[in-house]
Structures are given as structure tokens and as C-alpha cells.
N, C-alpha and C positions, 0 to 999 in steps of 0.2 A: 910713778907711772900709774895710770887711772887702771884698772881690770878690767878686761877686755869683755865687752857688751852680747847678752845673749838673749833671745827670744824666746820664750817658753809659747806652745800653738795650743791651746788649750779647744777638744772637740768632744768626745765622751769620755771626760775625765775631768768633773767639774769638783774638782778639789784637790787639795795642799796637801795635804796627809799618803803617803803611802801613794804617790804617784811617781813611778817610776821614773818616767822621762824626765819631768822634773827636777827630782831630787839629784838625775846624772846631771842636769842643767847648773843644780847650785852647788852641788862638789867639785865643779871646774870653775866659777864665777861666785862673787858675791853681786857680782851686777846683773841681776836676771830684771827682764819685765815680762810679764802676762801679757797673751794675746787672745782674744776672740775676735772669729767674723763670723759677722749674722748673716749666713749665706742666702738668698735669694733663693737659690734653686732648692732648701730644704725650709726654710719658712713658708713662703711660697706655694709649696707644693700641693696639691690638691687633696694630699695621704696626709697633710700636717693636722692633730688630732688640736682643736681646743685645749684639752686636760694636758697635754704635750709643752704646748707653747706656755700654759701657765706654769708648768713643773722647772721648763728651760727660764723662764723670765727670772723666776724668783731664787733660781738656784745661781746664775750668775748674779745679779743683784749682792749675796752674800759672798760667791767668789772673790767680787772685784772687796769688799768690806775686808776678807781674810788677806787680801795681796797688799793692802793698806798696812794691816797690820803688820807683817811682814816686814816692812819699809821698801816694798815699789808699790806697782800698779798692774794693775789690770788694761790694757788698753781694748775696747770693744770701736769695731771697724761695723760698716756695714757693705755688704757688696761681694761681689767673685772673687775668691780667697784666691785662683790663681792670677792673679792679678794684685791682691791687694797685701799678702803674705811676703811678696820680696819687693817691693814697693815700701811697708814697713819697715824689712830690713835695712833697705837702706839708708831712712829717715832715722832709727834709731843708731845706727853705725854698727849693727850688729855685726859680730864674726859669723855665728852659729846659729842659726834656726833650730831645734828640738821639738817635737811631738813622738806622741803614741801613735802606732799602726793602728788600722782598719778589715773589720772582714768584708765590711760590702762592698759591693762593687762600684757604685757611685765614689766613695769615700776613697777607694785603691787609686781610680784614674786619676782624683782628682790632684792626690796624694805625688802620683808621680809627675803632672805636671808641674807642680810649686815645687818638687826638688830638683827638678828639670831647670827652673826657669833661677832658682836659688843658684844654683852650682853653674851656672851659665852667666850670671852677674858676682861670682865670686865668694858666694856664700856658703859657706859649710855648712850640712845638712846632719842629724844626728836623731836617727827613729830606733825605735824598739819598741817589743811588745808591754802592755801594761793592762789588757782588760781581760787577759787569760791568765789561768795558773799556767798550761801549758800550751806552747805556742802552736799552730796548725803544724808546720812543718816538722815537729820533735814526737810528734804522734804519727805511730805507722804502721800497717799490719805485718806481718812475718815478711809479707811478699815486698815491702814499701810500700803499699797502697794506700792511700787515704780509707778511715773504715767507713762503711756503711752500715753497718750493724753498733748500735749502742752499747749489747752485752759487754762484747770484745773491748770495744771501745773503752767502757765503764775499768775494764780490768786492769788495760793498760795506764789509762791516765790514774788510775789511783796509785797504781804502784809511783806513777813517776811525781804525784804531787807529794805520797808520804816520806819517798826519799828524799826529797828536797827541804821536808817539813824537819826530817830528822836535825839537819844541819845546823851549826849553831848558827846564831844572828852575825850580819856581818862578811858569814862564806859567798861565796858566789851560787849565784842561783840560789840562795835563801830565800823561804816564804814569810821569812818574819817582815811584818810593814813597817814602814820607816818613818820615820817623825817628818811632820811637816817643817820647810826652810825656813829660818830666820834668819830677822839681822841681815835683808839683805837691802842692796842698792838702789836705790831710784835715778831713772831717767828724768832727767834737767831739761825738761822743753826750752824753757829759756836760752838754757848755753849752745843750744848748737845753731851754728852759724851757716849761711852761705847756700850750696844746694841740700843740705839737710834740711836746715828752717825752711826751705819752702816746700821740699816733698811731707815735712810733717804738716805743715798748714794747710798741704793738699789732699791731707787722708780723712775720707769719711767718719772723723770719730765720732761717739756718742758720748756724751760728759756725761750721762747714766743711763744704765740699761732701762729701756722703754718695759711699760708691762705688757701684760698679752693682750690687752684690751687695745694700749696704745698702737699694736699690731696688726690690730683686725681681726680677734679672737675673743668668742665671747665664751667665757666658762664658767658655770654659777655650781659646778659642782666638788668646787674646794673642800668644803667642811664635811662633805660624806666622802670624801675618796682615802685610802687607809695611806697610800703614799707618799709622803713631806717632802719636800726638795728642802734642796739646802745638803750640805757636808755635814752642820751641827745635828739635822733632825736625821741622821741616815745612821748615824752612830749612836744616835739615841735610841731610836729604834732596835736597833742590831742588839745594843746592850740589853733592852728590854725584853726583846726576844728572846736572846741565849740567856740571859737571866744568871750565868756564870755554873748552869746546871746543878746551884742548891735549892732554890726557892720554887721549883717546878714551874721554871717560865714553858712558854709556849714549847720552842725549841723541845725539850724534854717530853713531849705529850704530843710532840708535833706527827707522829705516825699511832694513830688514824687523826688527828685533829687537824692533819692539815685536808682531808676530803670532808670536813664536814663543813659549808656555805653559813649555816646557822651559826658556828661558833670563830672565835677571834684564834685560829690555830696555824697561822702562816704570820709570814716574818713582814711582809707590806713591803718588803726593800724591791720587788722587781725594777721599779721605776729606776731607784737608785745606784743597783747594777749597770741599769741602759745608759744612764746618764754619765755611768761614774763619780757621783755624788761617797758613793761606796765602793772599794776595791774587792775585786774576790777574794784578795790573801786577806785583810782583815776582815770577811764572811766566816774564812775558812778557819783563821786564828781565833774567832771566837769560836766556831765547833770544836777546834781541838783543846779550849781550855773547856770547854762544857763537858767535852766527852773524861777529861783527865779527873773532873769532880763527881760526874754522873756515880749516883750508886746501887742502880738498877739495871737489869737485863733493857728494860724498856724503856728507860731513857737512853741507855746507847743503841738500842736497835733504831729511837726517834732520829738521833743525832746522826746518826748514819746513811738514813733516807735523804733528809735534809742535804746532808753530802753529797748523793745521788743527785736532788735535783740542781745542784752547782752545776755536775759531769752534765748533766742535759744540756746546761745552757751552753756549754761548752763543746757540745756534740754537735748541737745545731751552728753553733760560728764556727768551726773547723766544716764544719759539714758547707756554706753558705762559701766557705773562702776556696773550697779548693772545687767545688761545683757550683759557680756562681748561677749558672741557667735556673738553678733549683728558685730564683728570684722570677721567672717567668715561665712557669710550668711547670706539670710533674715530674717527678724524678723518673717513674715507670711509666716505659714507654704505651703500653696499652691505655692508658689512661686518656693521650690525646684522643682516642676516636671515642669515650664513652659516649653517650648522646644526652645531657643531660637537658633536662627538661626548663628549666631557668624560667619558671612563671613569674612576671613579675609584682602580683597582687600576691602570692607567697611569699616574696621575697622583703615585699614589703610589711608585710603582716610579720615576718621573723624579726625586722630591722627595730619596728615599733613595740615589741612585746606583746604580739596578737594575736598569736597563734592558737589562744585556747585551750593551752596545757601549760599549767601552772607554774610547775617550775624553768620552763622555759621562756615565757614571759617575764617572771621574774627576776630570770639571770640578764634579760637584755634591759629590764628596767635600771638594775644597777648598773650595767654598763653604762648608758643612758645618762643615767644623772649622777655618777661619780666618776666617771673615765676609766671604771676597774671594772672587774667581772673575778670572782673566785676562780680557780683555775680549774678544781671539779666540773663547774657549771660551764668553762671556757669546752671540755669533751662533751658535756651532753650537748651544750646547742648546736656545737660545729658537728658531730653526727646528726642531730637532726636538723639541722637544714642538708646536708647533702645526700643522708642516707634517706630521709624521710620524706622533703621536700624537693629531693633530687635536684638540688641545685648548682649547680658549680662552685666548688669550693674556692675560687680563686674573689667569686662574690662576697664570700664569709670572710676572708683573705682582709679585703678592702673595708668592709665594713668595719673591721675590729680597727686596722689601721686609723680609719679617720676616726674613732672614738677612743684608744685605748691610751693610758696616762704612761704608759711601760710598752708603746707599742714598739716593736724592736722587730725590723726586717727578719732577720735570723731564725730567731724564738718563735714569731708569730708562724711565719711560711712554712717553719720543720711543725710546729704543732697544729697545723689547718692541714697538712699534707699527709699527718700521722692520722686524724681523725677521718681524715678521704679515702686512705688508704693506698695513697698514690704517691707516696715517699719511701724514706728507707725504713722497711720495717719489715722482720720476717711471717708477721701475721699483716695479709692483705686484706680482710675482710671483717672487718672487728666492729657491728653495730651496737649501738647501747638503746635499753627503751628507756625511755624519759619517766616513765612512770616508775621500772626496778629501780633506776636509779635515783630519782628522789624519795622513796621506801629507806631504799639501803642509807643513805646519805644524810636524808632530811626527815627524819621519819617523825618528828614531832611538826614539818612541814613549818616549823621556828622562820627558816631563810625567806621560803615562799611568802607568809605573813607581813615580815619585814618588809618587803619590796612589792606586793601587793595589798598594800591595806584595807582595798576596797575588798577586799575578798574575804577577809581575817573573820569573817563569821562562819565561813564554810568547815562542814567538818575536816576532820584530817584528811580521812580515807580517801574523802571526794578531791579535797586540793593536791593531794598526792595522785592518785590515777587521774584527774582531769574529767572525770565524770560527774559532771556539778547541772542541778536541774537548772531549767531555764531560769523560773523564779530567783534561785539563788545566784545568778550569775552576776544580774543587778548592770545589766550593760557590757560587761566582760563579751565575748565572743566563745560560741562551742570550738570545740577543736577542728581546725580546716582540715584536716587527713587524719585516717585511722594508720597510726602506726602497723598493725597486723597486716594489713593492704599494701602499705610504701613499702617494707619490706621485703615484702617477697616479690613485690613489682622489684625493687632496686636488686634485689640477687636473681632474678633473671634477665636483667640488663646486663650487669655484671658477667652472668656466664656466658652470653654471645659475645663478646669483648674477644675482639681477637689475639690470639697469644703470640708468645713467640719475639 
């Protein structure tokens, strides 16, 4: 008797390897097949970034290559997943549909419609979590509360990721990642007969993923952006990162080397977190074989931070799944009546890198022509456009989205809301000057150089404060606003804000 036929939904989790749903999908079946739909409403979309669409194209592209290998297929759909997800099922004579949960909100609704419409045509449905160590709901303050505060936060979730990590490979709830499937079955277009053959002959498929260009996406900034799609290049990177904590890779050096823009001291994997290209357990399996070789105070206080910034991303999708509104607005309530001034000859001058102060132009120029931006540089410019150029953070919000190659609803909304000051954070008022901070940061003004060449002749002092004579500017623009000014205009806006 043939084993019984199973769907794998493949949405941010664009790989084999330590994918949980998955791997439940091929310990009940040898007969799995892959699914993608290129949904409309997130290609489509008006926030869909270039550097995105190139990251997604070429990462499925290798996907469906690995599900080859494997011995099925990938099948890539195009159109309304709720619609086109049990539609599938039935063409392939599935029992079970399988995917990973979602924190956004678009992704949840959509989520219950297709198990809705699944289980309504007879199809058994089969979700769990796979892009967290811990799931929203297993995290909770003394009171049961979802947290708001990080510290707490931070405490709780480590305890609960280290006990998990204790456990050997194998126990339940283990964080050791699991081998990707083999040896499995392929779907016989051929053999099925009758109203199967013609609901498969009726599904939009794609006999190969289109590129981003073929989409309608033009991205020329591949070769400068530090992020690889692909499953192969996310592991390659990871490993090159944590280095296995002998050879002093990044990892090991990564606290301070990860706020420094001038130097290569971050891991480049955000994308591949978003995408699931990379799983957090194998993030976090290589921090814990880094930290077990480390043999300095300082490479485990690196490996440690590094840890830290996992719990972030992981703050913000807990934070995003159980306060979804946090997607259209701020979290504090004072915030709706700020009165921000939203010029949009500022706005646009910040978007283009024109602002006239060096390292903020600079950071938007990488954003610009690589779809990335350091994530030091991602705090200065988002307080200065909101603190400096008083502009509505939900502006900075949008702009990052439609350019960033890792832009990720969650991540970006908790980090533009923390630099507003209009999120969960117990300090609400926390400006940065552009200039201390490229001093402290950039202080051989290396990043600045990089990303403004025409400038590379100015001295340090002057490209670091922004103080550069007209002569030397060479075209560049003076600075539109004296931070000393915006400031103190933006903290007594700030103090009429009514409380309460």
C-alpha cells in the first residue's frame, strides 16, 4: 500500500535542514512534497523591498534544487494561498497539510483561513512553531502577562532556552537541529487520474522560480549587500562567523565589533533568520559550541551579546504576536497626539542621503545601494529623522521596509518604535547626536569614506562633526538642521505631550 501523501507549506522557512514542521512531515511519511505560493498580496505589495524579492527569488530557486535532491519536489504555485493551499491538497491526494506558525498578523489570518478551508474539505492540518526558540505563548510574566520590558524578558527566555539546550538530542523540546529529509517520495503527476489530473492541470504552477527582475523588481545591489540567500550561503556564513570560537572569527570579537559600521563584525545572517534560510536553534548551536571553546573573558562576554541580540528578535515577534496593533501605531498611548512636523523636503533629503551630516548620509547610501544598513547606523538615522528632523517615525517605518534586504515587520516596527521612543522601553527619551556617535563608532570615519567617496578627502574631524567648508563639500549639501536646535525644539514638544 502506497504512504499516505503529505504537503509540506513552505513561507519563512526556506530550508531542509532543521525545519521543524518538516522534519514532523517526514517522520510520518516518506511521501512529502514542497509547496510555495508566490502570494500576490505580499509580492505585490507596495513595502515589497527589491533587495527582498532578490533574496526570496534566489533562495527558493535552491530550495526547490535541495527538494530535488531529496527525491520529491518543490511545487511553486502562484496566486491566493487561501485558495490555492487546499486546492493542492486535493490534486496531490494529500492527507495532511504541515507548515510553521506566524507572528504577523497578515500571515495568522491568513493561516486560519487555509486550515479552515483544509479541514472543511477533509484535510488534516498539522502547524507548530519553528522560527522561535520559544514560542510566544510559553513566555509570561509572574502575573501571565505577555512582557513588555526586554530586561525581564531577556531572563526569562534564557532560562528557558538553556534548559532546553541542556537536554540531549532527540528529548522533546530539544534545541539540537535536526538533519535535513532524505530518501523521500516523489509526486507522479502522470499517475493520477480523473478529478485529480485536472485540478493539477488547473493549478497555477511555475516549472521554475521566476527571478526578481522577472517580477518586476530591479535590484543592482547584490554584490555589496553582506546577506546570501540560499540555505547553503546561511550556513556558510554562520560557520564563518562563529568561527567554532578558536580562530578569533567575528563572533568571538563581536562585542564592540559589532557597533563598529567600518569593520565586518556582525554575522550578515539577519536576512536569513527573516527568511528562514537559517534556523535560530542552529544560530544558537553554534553560539553554544563557540562559547564551550571560547578561552577568554571576552570572547564569552562577545558570544553572549550575540545571544542577547537572538532574545531581541525574539522580543519583538512575541511582542508583534500578542500586540498586533504595535503594526499600526505606537505602543504609548501619548504618542498618537505628538505633533510631528513631517516636512517633506526633510524627508526627502534623509531618504536620498542629504542631509549634510556625514555619517547619516552615509548610512542611507548603504541602505540605498545594498538593501542593508549596519544596525549601529540603523539607531543613528532613525533618531535623527525623528528626533532631529521631527518626523514621524512610521515615515522611517516605511522607508526601511521598502529598501531593507532583512526587512522583517517585527524587528523593524520594535526597532523604529524604540528609537521614537513610542514602544516598550523603560527609557522614553533616549536621543543620539550623530556626530558623538560617529566619534565613538566611526572614529577613523573608515564607514563614512566607504559609502561617501566623493567626500574621502575631507578630514576626519570635519566628516565626523559635519562641519566641512563649502569648498570641500564639492557638491555635497551643508547640514539642513543644527542638531543643538532640533533637540531641544523635539524635548519641549515632547514635554507638552499630554500624559496619562
Amino acid at each position: 500500500m502506497a504512504p499516505e501523501r503529505w504537503l509540506f507549506w513552505h513561507r519563512r522557512d526556506l530550508r531542509l535542514a532543521d525545519n521543524l514542521g518538516l522534519a514532523a512531515a517526514a517522520a510520518a511519511t516518506p511521501a512529502v512534497t514542497g509547496l510555495y505560493v508566490l502570494d500576490p498580496a505580499i509580492v505585490a505589495d507596495p513595502l515589497m523591498a527589491p533587495a527582498r524579492a532578490w533574496f526570496l527569488c534566489e533562495s527558493l530557486r535552491e530550495l526547490a534544487a535541495r527538494w530535488r535532491a531529496a527525491g520529491s519536489r518543490l511545487l511553486i504555485l502562484r496566486g491566493d494561498p487561501a485558495a490555492l493551499v487546499p486546492l493542492a491538497a486535493q490534486a496531490a491526494g494529500a492527507a495532511v497539510v504541515a507548515w510553521n506558525r506566524e507572528v504577523e498578523p497578515y500571515g495568522r489570518e491568513r493561516d486560519r483561513q487555509v486550515a479552515a478551508a483544509l479541514r472543511g474539505q477533509g484535510t488534516r492540518v498539522l502547524v507548530d512553531w519553528d522560527q522561535l526558540l520559544v514560542a510566544p505563548e510559553a513566555i509570561r510574566t509572574g502575573a501571565g502577562e505577555p512582557y513588555r520590558v526586554y530586561g525581564p524578558f531577556l531572563r526569562n527566555w534564557r532560562g528557558q532556552v538553556e534548559g532546553r539546550a541542556a537536554r540531549g538530542a532527540g528529548s522533546a523540546g530539544s534545541l539540537e537541529p535536526v538533519a535535513a529529509p532524505s530518501g523521500l517520495l516523489d509526486l507522479d503527476p502522470g499517475a493520477l487520474q480523473g478529478e485529480r489530473a485536472s485540478l493539477w492541470e488547473a493549478l497555477p504552477r511555475l516549472d521554475a522560480m521566476p527571478s526578481a527582475e522577472e517580477l518586476g523588481f530591479s535590484f543592482s545591489g547584490a554584490d555589496l549587500c553582506p546577506c546570501r540567500p540560499g540555505e547553503a550561503a546561511a550556513l556558510s556564513q554562520l560557520q564563518a562567523f562563529a568561527d567554532g570560537g578558536v580562530n578569533g572569527g567575528p563572533l568571538t570579537a563581536y562585542e564592540p565589533g559589532r557597533n563598529l559600521p567600518g569593520e565586518a563584525g556582525t554575522s550578515g545572517l539577519s536576512a536569513a533568520l527573516s527568511f528562514g534560510t537559517l534556523s535560530p536553534r542552529q544560530a544558537w548551536a553554534a553560539a553554544r559550541e563557540a562559547r564551550a571553546l571560547a578561552r577568554s573573558t571576552e570572547a564569552l562576554t562577545s558570544i553572549g551579546v550575540w545571544e542577547q541580540e537572538l532574545a531581541w528578535r525574539e522580543f519583538y515577534q512575541q511582542a508583534l504576536f500578542h500586540f498586533p496593533e504595535l503594526a499600526d501605531g505606537p505602543y504609548r498611548p501619548q504618542w498618537r497626539h505628538f505633533p510631528w512636523e513631517d516636512d517633506p523636503v526633510r524627508l526627502r533629503a534623509w531618504e536620498e542621503g542629504l542631509t549634510g551630516l556625514p555619517i547619516i548620509d552615509a548610512a542611507m547610501r548603504q541602505l540605498n545601494e545594498s538593501g542593508w544598513m549596519h544596525n549601529r547606523c540603523r539607531m543613528i538615522v532613525a533618531s535623527y529623522l525623528v528626533k532631529d528632523l521631527i518626523i514621524d517615525w512610521r515615515h522611517g517605518e516605511r522607508a526601511f521596509m521598502v529598501r531593507l534586504v532583512d526587512g522583517d515587520l517585527a524587528a523593524n516596527n520594535g526597532g523604529w518604535q524604540w528609537s521614537a521612543s513610542s514602544g516598550m522601553d523603560p527609557r522614553p527619551l533616549r536621543i543620539f547626536n550623530p556626530s558623538t556617535q560617529a566619534a565613538k563608532f566611526d572614529p577613523e570615519a573608515t564607514y563614512i569614506r566607504r559609502w561617501l567617496p566623493e567626500l574621502a578627502h575631507v578630514a576626519t574631524a570635519d566628516l565626523i562633526s559635519g562641519d566641512i567648508a563649502p569648498l570641500e563639500r564639492r557638491g555635497h549639501p551643508a547640514p539642513i538642521v543644527s542638531h543643538k536646535i532640533q533637540q531641544a525644539r523635539f524635548k519641549a514638544l515632547y514635554a507638552a505631550l499630554p500624559r496619562g
